[in-house]
C-alpha positions as CSV (number, residue, x, y, z in Angstrom):
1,X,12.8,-5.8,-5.3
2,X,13.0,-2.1,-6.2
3,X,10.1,-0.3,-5.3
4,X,10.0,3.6,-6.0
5,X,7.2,6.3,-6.9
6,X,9.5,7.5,-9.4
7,X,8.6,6.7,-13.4
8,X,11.6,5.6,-13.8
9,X,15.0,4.0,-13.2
10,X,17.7,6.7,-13.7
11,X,20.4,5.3,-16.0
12,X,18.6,2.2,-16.7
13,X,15.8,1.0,-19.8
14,X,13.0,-0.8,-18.9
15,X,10.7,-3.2,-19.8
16,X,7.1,-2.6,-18.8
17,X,5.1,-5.5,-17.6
18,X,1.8,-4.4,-16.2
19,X,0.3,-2.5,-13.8
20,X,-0.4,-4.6,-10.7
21,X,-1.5,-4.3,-6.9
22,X,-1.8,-5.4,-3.5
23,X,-4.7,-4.9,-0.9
24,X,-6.3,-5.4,2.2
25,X,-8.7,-4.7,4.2
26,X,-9.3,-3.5,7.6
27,X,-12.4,-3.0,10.1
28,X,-12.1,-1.0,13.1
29,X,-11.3,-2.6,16.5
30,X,-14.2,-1.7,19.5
31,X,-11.3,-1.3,21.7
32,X,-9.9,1.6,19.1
33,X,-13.4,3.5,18.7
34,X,-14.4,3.6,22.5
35,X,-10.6,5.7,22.6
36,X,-11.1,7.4,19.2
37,X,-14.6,8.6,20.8
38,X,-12.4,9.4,23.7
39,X,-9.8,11.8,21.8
40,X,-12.7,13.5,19.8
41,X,-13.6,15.3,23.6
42,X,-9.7,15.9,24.3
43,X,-8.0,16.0,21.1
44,X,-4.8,14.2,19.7
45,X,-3.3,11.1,18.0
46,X,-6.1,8.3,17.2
47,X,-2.9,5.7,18.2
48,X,-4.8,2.7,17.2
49,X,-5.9,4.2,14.2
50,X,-2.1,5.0,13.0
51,X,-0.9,1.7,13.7
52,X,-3.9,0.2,11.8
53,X,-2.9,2.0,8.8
54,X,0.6,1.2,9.0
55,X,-0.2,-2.1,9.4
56,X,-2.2,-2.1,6.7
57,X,-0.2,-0.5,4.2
58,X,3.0,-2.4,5.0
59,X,0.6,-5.6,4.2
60,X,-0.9,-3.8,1.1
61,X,2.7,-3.1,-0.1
62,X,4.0,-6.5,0.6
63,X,1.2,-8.2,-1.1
64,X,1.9,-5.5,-4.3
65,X,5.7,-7.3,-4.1
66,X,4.6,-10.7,-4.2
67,X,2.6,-10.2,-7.3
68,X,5.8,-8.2,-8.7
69,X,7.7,-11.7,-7.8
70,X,5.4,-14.2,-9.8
71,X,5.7,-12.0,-12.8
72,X,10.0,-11.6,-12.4
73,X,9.8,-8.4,-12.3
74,X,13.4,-6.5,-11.0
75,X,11.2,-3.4,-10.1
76,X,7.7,-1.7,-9.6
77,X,7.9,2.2,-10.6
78,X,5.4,4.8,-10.2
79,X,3.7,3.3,-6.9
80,X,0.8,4.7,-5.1
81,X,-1.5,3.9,-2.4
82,X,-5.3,4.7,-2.1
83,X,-8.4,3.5,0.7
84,X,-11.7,3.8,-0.2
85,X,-14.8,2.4,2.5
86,X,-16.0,-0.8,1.2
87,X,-18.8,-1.3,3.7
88,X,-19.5,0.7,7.5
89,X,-16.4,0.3,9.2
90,X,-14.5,-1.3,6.9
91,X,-11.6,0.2,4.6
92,X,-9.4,-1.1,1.6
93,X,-6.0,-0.2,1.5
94,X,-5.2,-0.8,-2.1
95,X,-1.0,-0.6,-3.2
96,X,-0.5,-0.3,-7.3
97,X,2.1,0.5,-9.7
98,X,4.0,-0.7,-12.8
99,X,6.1,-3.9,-12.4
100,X,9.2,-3.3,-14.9
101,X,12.1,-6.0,-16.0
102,X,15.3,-3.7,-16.2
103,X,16.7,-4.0,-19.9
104,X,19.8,-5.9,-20.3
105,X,21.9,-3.3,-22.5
């Protein structure tokens, strides 16, 4: 599955077949705020933060691809990714974009 942020496909016509997505999401671990609290005294990387968010956004995306699949889609252009807080302490992590067929020409 192609997945770009790109509009488009250089060099190839496409079909458009809806905009779709992928989500999750995420609450914060005690372990991870006790040594966020931590680094607000010293400074630096909130590690456990980072690896949440990867996490989550590699889950978002894959989820994003499977919905790409069901429809037989070749491609999903002009991806994106946005969070908003959906309760204290919790986050969505929310992947969209426009799952394309690539024309036959």
């Amino acid at each position: 599955m192609l997945v770009t942020t790109t509009n488009d496909i250089e060099g190839k016509e496409l079909e458009i077949l809806g905009v779709i997505f992928g989500n999750t999401v995420r609450t914060k671990h005690l372990g991870s705020d006790i040594a966020a609290g931590l680094k607000n005294i010293v400074g630096g990387e909130l590690k456990g933060y980072s690896d949440m968010l990867t996490q989550a956004r590699k889950e978002a995306l894959s989820r994003m691809i499977e919905e790409a699949n069901k429809i037989n889609a070749d491609a999903v252009v002009n991806v994106r990714f946005t969070t908003s807080q959906t309760m204290a302490g919790a986050a969505e992590l929310l992947a969209y974009g426009t799952a394309v067929r690539i024309k036959k020409v």
